[in-house]
Kinemage of the C-alpha trace (Angstrom):
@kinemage 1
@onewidth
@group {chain A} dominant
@subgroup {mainchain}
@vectorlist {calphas} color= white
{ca unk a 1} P 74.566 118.821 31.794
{ca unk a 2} L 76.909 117.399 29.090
{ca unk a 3} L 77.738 117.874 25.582
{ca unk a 4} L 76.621 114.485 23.794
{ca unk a 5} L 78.794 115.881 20.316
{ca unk a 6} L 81.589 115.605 22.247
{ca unk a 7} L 82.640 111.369 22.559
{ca unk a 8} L 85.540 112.064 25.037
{ca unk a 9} L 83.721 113.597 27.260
{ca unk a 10} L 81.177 111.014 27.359
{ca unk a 11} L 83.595 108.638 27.455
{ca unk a 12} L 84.888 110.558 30.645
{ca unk a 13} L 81.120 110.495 31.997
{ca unk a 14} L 80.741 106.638 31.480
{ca unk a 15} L 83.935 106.195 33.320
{ca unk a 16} L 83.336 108.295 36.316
{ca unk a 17} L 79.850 107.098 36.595
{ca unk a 18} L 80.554 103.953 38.668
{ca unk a 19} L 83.326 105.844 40.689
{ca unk a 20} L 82.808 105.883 44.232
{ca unk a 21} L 84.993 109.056 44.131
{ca unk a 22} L 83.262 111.934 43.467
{ca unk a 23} L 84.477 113.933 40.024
{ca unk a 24} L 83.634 117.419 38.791
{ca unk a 25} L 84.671 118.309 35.387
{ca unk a 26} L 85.475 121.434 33.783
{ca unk a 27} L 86.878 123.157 30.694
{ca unk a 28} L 89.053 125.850 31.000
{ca unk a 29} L 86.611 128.779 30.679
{ca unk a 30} L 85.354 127.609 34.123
{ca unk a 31} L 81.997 125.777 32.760
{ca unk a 32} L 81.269 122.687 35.071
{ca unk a 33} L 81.024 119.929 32.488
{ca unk a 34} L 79.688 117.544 34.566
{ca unk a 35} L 79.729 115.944 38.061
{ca unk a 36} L 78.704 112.106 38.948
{ca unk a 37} L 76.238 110.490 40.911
{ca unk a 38} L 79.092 111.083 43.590
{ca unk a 39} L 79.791 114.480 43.378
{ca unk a 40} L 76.331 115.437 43.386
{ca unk a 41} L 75.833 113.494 46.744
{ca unk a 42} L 78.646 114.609 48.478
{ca unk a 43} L 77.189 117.978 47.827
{ca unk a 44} L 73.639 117.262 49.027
{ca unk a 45} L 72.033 118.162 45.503
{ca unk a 46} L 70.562 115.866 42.707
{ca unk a 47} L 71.225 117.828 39.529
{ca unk a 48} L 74.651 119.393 38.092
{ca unk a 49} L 72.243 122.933 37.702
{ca unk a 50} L 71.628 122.745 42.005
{ca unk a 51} L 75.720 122.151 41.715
{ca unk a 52} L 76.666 125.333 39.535
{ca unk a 53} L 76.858 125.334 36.043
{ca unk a 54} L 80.317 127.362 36.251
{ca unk a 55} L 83.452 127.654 39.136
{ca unk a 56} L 81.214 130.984 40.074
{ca unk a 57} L 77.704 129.325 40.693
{ca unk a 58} L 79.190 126.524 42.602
{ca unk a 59} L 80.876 129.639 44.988
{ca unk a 60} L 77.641 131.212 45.262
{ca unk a 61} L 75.949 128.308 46.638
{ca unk a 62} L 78.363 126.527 48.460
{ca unk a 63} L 80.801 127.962 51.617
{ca unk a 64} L 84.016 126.400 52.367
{ca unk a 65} L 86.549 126.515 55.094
{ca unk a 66} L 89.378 125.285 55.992
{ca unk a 67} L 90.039 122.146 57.866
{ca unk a 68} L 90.850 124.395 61.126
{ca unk a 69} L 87.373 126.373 60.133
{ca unk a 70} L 88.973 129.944 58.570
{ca unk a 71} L 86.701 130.586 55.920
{ca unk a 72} L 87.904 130.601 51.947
{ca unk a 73} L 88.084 133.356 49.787
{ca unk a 74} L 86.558 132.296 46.417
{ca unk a 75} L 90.498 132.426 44.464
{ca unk a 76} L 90.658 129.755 47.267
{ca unk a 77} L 88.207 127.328 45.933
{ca unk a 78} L 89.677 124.154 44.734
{ca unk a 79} L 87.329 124.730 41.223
{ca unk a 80} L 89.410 128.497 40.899
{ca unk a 81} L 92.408 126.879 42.040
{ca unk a 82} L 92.468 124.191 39.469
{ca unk a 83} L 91.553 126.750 36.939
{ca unk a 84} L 94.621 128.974 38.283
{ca unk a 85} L 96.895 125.815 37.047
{ca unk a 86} L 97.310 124.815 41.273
{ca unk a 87} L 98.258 121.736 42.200
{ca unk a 88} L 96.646 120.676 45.353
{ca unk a 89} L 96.750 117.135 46.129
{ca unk a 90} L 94.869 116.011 49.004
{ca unk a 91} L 93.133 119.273 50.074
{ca unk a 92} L 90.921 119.313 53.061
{ca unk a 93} L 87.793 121.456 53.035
{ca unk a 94} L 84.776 122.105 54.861
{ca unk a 95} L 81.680 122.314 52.257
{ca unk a 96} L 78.266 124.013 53.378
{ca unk a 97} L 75.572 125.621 51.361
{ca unk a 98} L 75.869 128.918 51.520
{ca unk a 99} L 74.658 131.043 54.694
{ca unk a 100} L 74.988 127.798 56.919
{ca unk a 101} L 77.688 128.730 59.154
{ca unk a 102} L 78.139 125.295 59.960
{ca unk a 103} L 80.391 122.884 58.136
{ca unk a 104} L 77.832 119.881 56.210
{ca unk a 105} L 80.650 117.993 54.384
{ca unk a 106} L 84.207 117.198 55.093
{ca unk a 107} L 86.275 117.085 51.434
{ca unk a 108} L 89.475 115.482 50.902
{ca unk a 109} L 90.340 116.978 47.320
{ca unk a 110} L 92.936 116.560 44.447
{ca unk a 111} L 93.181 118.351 40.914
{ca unk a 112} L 93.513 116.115 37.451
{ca unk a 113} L 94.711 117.803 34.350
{ca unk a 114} L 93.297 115.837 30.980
{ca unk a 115} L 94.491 116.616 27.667
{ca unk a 116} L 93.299 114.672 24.529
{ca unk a 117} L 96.039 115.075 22.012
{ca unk a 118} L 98.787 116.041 23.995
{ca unk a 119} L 98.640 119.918 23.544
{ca unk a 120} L 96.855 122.165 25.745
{ca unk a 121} L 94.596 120.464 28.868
{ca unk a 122} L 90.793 120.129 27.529
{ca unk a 123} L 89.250 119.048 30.432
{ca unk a 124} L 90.198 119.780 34.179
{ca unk a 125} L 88.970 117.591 36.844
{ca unk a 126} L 88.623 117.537 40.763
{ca unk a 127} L 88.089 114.326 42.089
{ca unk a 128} L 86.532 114.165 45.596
{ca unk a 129} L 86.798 112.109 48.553
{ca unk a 130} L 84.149 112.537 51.279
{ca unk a 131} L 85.777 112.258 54.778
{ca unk a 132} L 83.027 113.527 57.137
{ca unk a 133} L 83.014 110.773 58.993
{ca unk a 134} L 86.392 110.127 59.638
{ca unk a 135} L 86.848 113.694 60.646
{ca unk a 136} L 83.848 113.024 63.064
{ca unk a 137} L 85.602 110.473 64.424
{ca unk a 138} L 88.703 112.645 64.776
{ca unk a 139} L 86.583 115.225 66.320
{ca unk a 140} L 84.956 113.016 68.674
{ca unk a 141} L 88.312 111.409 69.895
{ca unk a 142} L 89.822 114.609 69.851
{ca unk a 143} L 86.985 116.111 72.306
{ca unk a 144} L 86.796 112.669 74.922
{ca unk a 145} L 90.778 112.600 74.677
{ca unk a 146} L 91.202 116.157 75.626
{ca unk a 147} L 88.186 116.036 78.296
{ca unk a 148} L 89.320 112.702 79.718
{ca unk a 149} L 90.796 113.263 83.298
{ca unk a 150} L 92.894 110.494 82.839
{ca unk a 151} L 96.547 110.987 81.919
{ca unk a 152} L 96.917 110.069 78.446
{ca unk a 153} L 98.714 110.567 74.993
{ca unk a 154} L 98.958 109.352 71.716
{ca unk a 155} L 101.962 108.105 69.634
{ca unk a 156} L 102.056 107.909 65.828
{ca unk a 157} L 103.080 104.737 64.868
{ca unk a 158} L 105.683 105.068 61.842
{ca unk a 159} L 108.175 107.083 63.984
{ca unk a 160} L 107.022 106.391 67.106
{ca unk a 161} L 106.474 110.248 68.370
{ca unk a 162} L 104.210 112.031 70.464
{ca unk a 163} L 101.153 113.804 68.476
{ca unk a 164} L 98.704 114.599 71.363
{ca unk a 165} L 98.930 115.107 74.769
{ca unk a 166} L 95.891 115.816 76.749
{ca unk a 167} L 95.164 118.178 79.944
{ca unk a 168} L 95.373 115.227 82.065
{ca unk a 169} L 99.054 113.921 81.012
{ca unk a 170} L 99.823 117.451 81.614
{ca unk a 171} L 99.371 117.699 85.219
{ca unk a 172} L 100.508 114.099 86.441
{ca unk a 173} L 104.093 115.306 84.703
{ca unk a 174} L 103.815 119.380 84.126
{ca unk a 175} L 104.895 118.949 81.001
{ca unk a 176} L 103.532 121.015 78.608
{ca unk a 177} L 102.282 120.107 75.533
{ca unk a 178} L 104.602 122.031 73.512
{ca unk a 179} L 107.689 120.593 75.182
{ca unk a 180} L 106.410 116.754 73.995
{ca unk a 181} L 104.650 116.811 70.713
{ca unk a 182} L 106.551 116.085 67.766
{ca unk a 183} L 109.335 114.705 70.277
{ca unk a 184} L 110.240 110.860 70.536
{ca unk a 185} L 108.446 108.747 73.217
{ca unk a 186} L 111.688 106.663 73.316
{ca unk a 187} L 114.312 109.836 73.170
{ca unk a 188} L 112.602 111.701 75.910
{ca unk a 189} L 113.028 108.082 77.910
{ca unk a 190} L 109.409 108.498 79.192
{ca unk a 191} L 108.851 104.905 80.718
{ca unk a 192} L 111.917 103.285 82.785
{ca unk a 193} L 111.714 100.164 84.793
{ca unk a 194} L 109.732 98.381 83.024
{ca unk a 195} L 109.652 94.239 83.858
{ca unk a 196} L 110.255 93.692 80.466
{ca unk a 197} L 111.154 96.823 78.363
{ca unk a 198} L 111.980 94.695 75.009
{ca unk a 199} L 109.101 93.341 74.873
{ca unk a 200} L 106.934 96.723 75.602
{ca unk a 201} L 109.402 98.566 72.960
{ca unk a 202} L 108.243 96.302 70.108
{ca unk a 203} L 104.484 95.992 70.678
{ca unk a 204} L 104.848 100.120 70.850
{ca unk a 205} L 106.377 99.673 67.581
{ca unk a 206} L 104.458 97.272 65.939
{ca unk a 207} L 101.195 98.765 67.056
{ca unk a 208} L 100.126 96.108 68.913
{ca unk a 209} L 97.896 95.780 72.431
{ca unk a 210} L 100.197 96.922 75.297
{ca unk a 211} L 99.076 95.250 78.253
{ca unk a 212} L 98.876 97.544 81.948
{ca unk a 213} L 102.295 97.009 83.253
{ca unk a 214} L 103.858 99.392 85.999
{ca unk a 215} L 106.094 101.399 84.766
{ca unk a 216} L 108.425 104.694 86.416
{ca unk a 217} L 107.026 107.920 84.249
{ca unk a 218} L 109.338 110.741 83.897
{ca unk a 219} L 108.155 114.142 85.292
{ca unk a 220} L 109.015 118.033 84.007
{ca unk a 221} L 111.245 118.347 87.085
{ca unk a 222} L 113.562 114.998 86.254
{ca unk a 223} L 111.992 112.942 89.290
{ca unk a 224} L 109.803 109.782 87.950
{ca unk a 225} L 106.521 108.380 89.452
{ca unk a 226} L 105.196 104.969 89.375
{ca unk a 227} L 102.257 104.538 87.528
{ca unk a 228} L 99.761 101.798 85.630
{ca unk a 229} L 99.935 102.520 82.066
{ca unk a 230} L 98.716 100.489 79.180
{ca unk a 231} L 98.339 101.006 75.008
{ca unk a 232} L 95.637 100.466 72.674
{ca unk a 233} L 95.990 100.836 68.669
{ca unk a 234} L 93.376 103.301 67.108
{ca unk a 235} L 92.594 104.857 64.006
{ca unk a 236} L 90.895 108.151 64.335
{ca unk a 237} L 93.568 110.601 64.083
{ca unk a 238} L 94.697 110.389 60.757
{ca unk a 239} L 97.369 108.354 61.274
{ca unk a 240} L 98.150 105.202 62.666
{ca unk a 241} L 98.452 105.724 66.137
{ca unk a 242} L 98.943 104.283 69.620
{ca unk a 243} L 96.584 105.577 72.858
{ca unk a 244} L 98.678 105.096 76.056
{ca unk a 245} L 96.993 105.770 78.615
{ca unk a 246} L 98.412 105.990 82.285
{ca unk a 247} L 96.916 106.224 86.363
{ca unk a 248} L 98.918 107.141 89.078
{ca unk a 249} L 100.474 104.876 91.318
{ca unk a 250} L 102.292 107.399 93.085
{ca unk a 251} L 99.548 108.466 96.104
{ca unk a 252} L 99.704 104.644 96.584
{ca unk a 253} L 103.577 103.906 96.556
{ca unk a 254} L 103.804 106.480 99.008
{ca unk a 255} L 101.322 105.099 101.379
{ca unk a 256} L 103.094 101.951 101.353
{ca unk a 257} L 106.290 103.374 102.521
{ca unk a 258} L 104.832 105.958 105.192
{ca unk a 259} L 102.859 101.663 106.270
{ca unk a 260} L 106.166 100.460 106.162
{ca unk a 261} L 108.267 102.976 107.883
{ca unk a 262} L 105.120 103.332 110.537
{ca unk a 263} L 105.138 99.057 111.132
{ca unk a 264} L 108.935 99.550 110.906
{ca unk a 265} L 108.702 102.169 114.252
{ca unk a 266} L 106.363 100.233 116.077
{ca unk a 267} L 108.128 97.204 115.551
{ca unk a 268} L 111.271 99.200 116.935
{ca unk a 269} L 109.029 100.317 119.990
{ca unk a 270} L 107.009 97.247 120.267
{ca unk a 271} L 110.814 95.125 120.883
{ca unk a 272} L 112.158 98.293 123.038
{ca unk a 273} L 108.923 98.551 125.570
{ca unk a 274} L 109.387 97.763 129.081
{ca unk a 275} L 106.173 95.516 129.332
{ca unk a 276} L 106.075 92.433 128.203
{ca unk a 277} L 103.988 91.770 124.871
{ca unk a 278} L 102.788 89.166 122.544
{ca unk a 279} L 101.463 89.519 119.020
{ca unk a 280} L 99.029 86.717 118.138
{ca unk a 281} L 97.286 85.804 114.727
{ca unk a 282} L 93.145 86.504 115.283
{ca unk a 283} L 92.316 83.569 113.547
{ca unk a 284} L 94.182 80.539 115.868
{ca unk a 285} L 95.823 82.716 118.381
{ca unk a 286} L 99.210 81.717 117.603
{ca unk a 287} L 101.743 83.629 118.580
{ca unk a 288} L 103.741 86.034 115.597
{ca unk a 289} L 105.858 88.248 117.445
{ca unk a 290} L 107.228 88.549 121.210
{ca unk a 291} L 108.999 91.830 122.479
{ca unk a 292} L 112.538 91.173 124.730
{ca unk a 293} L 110.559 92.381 127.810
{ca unk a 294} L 108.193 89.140 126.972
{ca unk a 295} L 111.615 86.705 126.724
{ca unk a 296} L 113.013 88.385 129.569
{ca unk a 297} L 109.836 87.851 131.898
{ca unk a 298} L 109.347 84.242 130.680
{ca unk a 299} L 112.119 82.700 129.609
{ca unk a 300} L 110.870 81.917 126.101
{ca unk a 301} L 113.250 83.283 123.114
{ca unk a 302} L 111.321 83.840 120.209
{ca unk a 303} L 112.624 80.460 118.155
{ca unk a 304} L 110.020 78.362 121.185
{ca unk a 305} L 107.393 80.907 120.999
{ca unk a 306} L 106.512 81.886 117.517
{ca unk a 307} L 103.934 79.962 116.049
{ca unk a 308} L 102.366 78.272 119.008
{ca unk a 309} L 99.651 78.803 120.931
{ca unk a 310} L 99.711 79.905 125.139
{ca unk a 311} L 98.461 76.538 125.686
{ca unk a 312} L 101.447 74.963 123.554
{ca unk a 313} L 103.643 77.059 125.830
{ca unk a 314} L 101.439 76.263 129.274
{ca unk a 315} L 101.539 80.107 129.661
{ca unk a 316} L 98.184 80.382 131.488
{ca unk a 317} L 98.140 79.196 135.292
{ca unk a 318} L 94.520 78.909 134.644
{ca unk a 319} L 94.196 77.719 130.884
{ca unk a 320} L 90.533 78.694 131.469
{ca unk a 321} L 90.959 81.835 132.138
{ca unk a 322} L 93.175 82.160 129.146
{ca unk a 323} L 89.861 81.077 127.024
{ca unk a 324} L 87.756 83.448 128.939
{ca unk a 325} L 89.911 86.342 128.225
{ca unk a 326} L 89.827 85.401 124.202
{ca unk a 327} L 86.109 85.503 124.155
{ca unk a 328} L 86.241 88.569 126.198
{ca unk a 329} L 88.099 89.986 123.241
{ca unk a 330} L 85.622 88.545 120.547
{ca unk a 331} L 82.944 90.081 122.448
{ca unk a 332} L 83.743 93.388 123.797
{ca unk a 333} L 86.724 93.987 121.013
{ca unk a 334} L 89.197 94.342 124.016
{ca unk a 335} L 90.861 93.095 127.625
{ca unk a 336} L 91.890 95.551 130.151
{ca unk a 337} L 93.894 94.826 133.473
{ca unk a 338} L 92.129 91.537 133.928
{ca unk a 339} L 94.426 90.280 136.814
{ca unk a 340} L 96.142 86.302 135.511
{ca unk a 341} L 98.958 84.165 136.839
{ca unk a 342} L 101.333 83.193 133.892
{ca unk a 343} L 103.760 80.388 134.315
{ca unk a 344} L 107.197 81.217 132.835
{ca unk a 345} L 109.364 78.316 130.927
{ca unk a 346} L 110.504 77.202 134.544
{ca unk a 347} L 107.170 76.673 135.937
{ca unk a 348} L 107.859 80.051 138.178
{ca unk a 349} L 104.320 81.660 138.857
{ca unk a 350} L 103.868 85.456 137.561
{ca unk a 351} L 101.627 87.594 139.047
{ca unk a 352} L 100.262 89.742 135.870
{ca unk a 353} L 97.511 92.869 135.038
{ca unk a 354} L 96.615 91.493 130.964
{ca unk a 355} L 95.233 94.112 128.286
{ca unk a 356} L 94.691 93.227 124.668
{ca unk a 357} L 93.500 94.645 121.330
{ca unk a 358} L 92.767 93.922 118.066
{ca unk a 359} L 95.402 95.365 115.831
{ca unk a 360} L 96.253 95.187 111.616
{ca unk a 361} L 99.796 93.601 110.831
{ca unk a 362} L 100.934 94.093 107.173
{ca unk a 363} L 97.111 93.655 106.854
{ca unk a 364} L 96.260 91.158 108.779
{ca unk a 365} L 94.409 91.225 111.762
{ca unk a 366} L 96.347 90.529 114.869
{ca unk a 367} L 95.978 90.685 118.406
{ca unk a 368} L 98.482 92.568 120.549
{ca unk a 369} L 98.753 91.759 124.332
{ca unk a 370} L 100.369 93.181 127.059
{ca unk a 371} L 101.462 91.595 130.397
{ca unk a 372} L 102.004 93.809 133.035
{ca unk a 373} L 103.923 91.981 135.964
{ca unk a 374} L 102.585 93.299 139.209
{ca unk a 375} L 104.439 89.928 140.962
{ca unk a 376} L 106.403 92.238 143.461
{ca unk a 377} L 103.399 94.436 143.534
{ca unk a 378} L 101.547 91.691 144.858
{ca unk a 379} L 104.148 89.969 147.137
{ca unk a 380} L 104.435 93.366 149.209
{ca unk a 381} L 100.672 93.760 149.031
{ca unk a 382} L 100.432 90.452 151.088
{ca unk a 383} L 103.387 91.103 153.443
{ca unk a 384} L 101.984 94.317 154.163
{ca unk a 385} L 98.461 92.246 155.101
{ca unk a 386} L 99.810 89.979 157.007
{ca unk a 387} L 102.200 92.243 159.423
{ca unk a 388} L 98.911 94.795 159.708
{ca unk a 389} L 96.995 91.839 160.510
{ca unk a 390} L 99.816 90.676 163.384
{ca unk a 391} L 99.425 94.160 164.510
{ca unk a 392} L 96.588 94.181 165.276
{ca unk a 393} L 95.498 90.814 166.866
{ca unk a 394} L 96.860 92.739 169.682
{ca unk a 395} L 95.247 96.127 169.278
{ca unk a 396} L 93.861 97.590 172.439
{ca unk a 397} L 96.556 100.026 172.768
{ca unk a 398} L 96.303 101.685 169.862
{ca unk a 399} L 93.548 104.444 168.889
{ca unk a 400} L 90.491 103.660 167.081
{ca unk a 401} L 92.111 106.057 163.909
{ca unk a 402} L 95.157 104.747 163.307
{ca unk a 403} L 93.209 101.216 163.128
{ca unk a 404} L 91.283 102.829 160.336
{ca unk a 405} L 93.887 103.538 158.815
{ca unk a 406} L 95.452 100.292 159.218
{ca unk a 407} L 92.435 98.712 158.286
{ca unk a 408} L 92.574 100.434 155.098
{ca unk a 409} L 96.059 99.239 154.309
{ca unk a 410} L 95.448 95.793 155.068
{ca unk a 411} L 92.139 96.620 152.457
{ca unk a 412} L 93.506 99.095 149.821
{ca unk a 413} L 90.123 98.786 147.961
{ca unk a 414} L 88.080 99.028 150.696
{ca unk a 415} L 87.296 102.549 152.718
{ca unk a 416} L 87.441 102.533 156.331
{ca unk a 417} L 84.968 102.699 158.826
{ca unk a 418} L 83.379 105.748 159.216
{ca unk a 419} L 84.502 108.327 161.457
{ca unk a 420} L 81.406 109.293 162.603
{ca unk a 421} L 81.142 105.912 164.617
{ca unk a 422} L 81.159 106.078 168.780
{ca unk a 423} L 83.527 104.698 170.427
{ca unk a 424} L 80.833 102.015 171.837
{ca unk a 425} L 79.222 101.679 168.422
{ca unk a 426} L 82.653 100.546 166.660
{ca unk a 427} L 83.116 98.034 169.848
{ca unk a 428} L 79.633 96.667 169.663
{ca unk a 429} L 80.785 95.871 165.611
{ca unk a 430} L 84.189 94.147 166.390
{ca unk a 431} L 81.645 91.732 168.267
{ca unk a 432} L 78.887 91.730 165.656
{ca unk a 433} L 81.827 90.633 163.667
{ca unk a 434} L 83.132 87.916 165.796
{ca unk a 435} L 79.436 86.432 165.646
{ca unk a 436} L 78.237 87.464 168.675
{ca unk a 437} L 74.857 87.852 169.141
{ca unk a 438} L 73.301 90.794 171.317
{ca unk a 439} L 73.224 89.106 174.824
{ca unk a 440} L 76.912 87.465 174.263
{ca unk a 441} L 77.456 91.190 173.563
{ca unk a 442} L 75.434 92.640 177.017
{ca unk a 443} L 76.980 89.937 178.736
{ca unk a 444} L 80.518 90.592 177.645
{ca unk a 445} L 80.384 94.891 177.983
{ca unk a 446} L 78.377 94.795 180.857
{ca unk a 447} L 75.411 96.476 179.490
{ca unk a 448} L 71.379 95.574 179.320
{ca unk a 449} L 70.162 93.815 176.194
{ca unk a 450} L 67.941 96.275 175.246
{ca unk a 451} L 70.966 99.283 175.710
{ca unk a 452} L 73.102 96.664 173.176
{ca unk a 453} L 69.879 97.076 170.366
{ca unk a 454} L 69.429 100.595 170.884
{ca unk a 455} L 73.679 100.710 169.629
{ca unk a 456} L 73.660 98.431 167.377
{ca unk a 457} L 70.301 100.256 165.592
{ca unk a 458} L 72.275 103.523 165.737
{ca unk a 459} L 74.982 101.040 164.019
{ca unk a 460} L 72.793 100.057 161.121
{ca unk a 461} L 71.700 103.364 160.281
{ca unk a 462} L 75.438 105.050 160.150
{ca unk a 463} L 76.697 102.395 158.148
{ca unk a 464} L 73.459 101.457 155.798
{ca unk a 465} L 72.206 98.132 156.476
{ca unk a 466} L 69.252 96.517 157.868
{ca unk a 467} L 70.352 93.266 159.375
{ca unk a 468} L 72.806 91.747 161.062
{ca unk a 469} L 74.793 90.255 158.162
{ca unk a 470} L 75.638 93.489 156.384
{ca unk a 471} L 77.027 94.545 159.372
{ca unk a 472} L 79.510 91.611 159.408
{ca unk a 473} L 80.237 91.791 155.808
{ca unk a 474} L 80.701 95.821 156.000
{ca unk a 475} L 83.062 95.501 158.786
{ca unk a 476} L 85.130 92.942 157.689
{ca unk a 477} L 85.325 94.239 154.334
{ca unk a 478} L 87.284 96.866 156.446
{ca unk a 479} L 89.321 94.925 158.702
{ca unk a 480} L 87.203 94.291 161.669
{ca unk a 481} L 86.431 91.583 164.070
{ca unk a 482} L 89.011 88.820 164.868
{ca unk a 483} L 87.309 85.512 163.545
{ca unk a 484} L 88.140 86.386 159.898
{ca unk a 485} L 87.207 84.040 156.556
C-alpha cells in the first residue's frame, strides 16, 4: 500500500516499478511502504498485505537462514537490520514462508538509506537480488564435484588458488583438503613436466580451455605420479573458476616398465640360451631377432639374418617342409620336435628337433623358434645301427636275448620281440622274414609242412597278426630276418 499525499514516495514507486531488482521500502517506524512487482515475486506473494505491512509481519510469515542453512533470529532480518542503522551489502539469505523448513528463495541483499532534504533518512530501502538459481547451480556442481570419483579440483581464476578439492583428488595424492585450499596451484608446484609448461601456465591464467596433456602430479609424501589432466572454465561457484580435472596414469606407467624390464630379461635369456632360436614377424616370417646359440650353429651373424626370410637364407634342407611347419603353426597355434635338416651358411647339413610358438614382442605378434641340434645325436644313432647290424649278420653264436636286446638298440623306438617266443617259433620268423614261404621253411629245418603251420599259427597268435605280412613287418620292425628294406 502507498501513501499517494506523499510525491517522493511515488516518485520512488514509479522508479522502482520497472526495476528488475526487487525493492522494499520502509520508514523508520518499521512500516513497509511498499515493495515492487519484484519484490513481491521473489517472495511468492501478489500483494504488499501477503508481504507484511511492517518489519514484524514480514518475520511472521517468512523464515530465513543463512546461506550455510543456520536459521535467523528476527534482530537478524535484513528489514530489522536496516532499521538497526546495519550496513549489509550483499547479504545472502535463504527466504521460506514460514513453517517450511525448506529454503524457497535464495536472496542476495543490500541496504539503501534515502533522505529527502539532507537531514534525517525518510525512507529506508532493501533492494533484492534473487539468486536461486545460481545457488542451484552451485549446489548441483558442488554435489557431482564432490561425488565424482574422478580426481578433480577447482582454481579461482583472479589469483589462481585452490577453492575445492573433492574426495577423489584426495586419495590419488592424500592430500587433504585443508592442506590445499586457499593455497596457490603454482606455489605448491602441483604439475611438473609438462611438454610445454608456458603455454599451460597462461591458459590457467587466462581461463582458457586446457587441453589433456600428461603431466607429473605431486603427492602428500613428495613423490609425483603421471597422470592425464585437463581444464575447463566454469561459472557456478561464485567466482570465476577453472575445473581441472585429472586420471591416473600411474597403474599404467608402471606396467610399462615391469613390460619393459620383463622383454628386457627375456631378451637377456633369449641371447644367453644354449639352443639355438629365431624370432620371426607373424605376418611375412621374417626374421627379427637371432640368439648367439643360432649364429654359432649356423654361421649367420645377425647383420645377414635380420629381416629375411629362411628361404632368403636357404635355411631349410627341405624348403617344403619349412612351409609345412608354418601352416602347422597357423593351424594348431604351435610346432613341437618336428625332426628338419637345416643348412648352415656353408651348406653343412644340421640334423635338428624344431618347436615354435606364437609370442607378443613390444606388441606385436611374433613367432619364436627353437632349433634343437640332435646332429651328433643322430650320427651315433646310425653308427650304433650299423655296427649292431654287422654284429649280427653273423649271429648264431650269440643267445636269442641279447639279440633282443640288440635288436632294440639297432630300433630304439621299437620293442623287442617277445620273450614268450620258442626257440623254434623265433627261427621259423627270421625265415618268414627272409620271404620264405612254409615249404622253403620245412625244407630248410627239416620239419613236415604241416609241423611248419602249426608254428607259425602259434606265431601269429603271440605276436597279433593274421597273415603272413604282419609277421614280416612286426619282425623287422624289430630287427629280424636278414633280407632287410
Amino acid at each position: 500500500m502507498t501513501n499517494p499525499d506523499q510525491p517522493a514516495l511515488r516518485h520512488l514507486e514509479q522508479l522502482t516499478a520497472q526495476l528488475l531488482d526487487g525493492v522494499i521500502l520502509i520508514d523508520p517506524a518499521g512500516t513497509i511502504l511498499s515493495a515492487n512487482a519484484a519484490a513481491l515475486r521473489m517472495h511468492g506473494v501478489g500483494t504488499l498485505a501477503e508481504l507484511g505491512t511492517t518489519a514484524e509481519g514480514y518475520a511472521e510469515r517468512f523464515t530465513l537462514r543463512t546461506h550455510d542453512h543456520r536459521p535467523l533470529k528476527h534482530r537478524e532480518y535484513p528489514l530489522f537490520r536496516l532499521l538497526a542503522g546495519d550496513s549489509f551489502p550483499d547479504l545472502i539469505v535463504e527466504v521460506a514462508p514460514a513453517g517450511d523448513d525448506q529454503a524457497r528463495w535464495i536472496h542476495q541483499v543490500r541496504d539503501v538509506v534515502m533522505d529527502i532534504d539532507g537531514g534525517e533518512a525518510e525512507y529506508l530501502a532493501l533492494v533484492i537480488d534473487d539468486v536461486s538459481a545460481r545457488f542451484d547451480a552451485e549446489a548441483r556442481f558442488a554435489a557431482m564435484f564432490n561425488a565424482n570419483p574422478a580426481p578433480a579440483i577447482v582454481v579461482r581464476l583472479h589469483d589462481q588458488r585452490i577453492v575445492q578439492v573433492n574426495a577423489g583428488f584426495e586419495t590419488l595424492t592424500g592430500f587433504t583438503p585443508e592442506a590445499l585450499t586457499g593455497k596457490s596451484l603454482f606455489g605448491l608446484d602441483l604439475l611438473a613436466n609438462l611438454a610445454d609448461p608456458v603455454a599451460v601456465r597462461r591458459r590457467i591464467e587466462e581461463g582458457e580451455i586446457v587441453a589433456q596433456a600428461e603431466a607429473e602430479l605431486r603427492v602428500a609424501d613428495g613423490s609425483r605420479r603421471l597422470v592425464l589432466f585437463a581444464g575447463q572454465p566454469i561459472d557456478v561457484t561464485g567466482e570465476d573458476s577453472l575445473l581441472l580435472t585429472f586420471a591416473d596414469l600411474e597403474p599404467r606407467r608402471r606396467a610399462e616398465q615391469a613390460l619393459a624390464a620383463s622383454e628386457h630379461h627375456l631378451r637377456s635369456v633369449f641371447e644367453m640360451a644354449p639352443v639355438a632360436m629365431v624370432v620371426t614377424a607373424d605376418c611375412d616370417h621374417r626374421i627379427a631377432s637371432v640368439n648367439a646359440a643360432f649364429r654359432a650353429l649356423t654361421g649367420h651373424d645377425a647383420r645377414q639374418a635380420i629381416g629375411q626370410t629362411a628361404d632368403d637364407l636357404q635355411l631349410w634342407e627341405d624348403p617344403q617342409l619349412g612351409q609345412s611347419l608354418e601352416r602347422q603353426l597357423v593351424e594348431l597355434g604351435a610346432v613341437r620336435d618336428a625332426e628338419a635338416i637345416l643348412r648352415s651358411r656353408t651348406g653343412a647339413p644340421i640334423d635338428c628337433l624344431i618347436s615354435a610358438e606364437t609370442i607378443s614382442v613390444e606388441g606385436a605378434p611374433c613367432v619364436l623358434w627353437v632349433c634343437q641340434d640332435v646332429t651328433s645325436r643322430k650320427q651315433s644313432e646310425r653308427e650304433l645301427a650299423d655296427a649292431i647290424d654287422a654284429v649280427m649278420k653273423d649271429a648264431n653264436w650269440l643267445s636269442h636275448s641279447i639279440l633282443d636286446k640288440l635288436a632294440t638298440l639297432r630300433r630304439p623306438e621299437a620293442p623287442a620281440p617277445p620273450s614268450n617266443l620258442s626257440p623254434r617259433e623265433r627261427e621259423i620268423l627270421e625265415l618268414i622274414c627272409d620271404d620264405l614261404d612254409d615249404n622253403a621253411i620245412a625244407v630248410q629245418l627239416g620239419l613236415s609242412r604241416n609241423t611248419v603251420r602249426n608254428h607259425v599259427a602259434r606265431l601269429y597268435a603271440k605276436i597279433g597278426v593274421n597273415r603272413r605280412s604282419g609277421a614280416v613287418v612286426w619282425g623287422r620292425e624289430r630287427g629280424m630276418g636278414t633280407r632287410r628294406d
